[in-house]
C-alpha angles and dihedrals in degrees: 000000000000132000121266102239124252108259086246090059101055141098114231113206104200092258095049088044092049084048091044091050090049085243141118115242088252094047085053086053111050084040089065097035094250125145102270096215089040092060088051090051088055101044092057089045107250102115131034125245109256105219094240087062095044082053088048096049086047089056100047102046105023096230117144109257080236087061101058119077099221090181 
């Protein structure tokens, strides 16, 4: 059986991070003053993360940019 990771050792998806957070995608958006819509598009895939709202992701949840799978 292996170990569940450290926090500090996993990689959040949008949708695990929003989940992680309590929260709904959109909730997580408007939070961290992103684009609603845009956050969904990226977390099914059909948009990129611009870097000012993967900063802004960083700063509202406090999770490490490495740590955010921004794919």
């Amino acid at each position: 059986m292996s170990e569940l990771k450290n926090v500090s050792e996993m990689k959040f998806t949008i949708r695990m991070l929003a989940a992680h957070m309590g929260k709904s995608i959109e909730d997580l958006a408007s939070d961290a003053d992103i684009d609603p819509s845009h956050l969904k598009s990226v977390s099914s895939g059909r948009a990129k993360m611009t870097a000012d709202d993967l900063v802004k992701l960083v700063h509202h949840t406090g999770i490490p940019m490495d740590n955010i799978d921004i794919s």
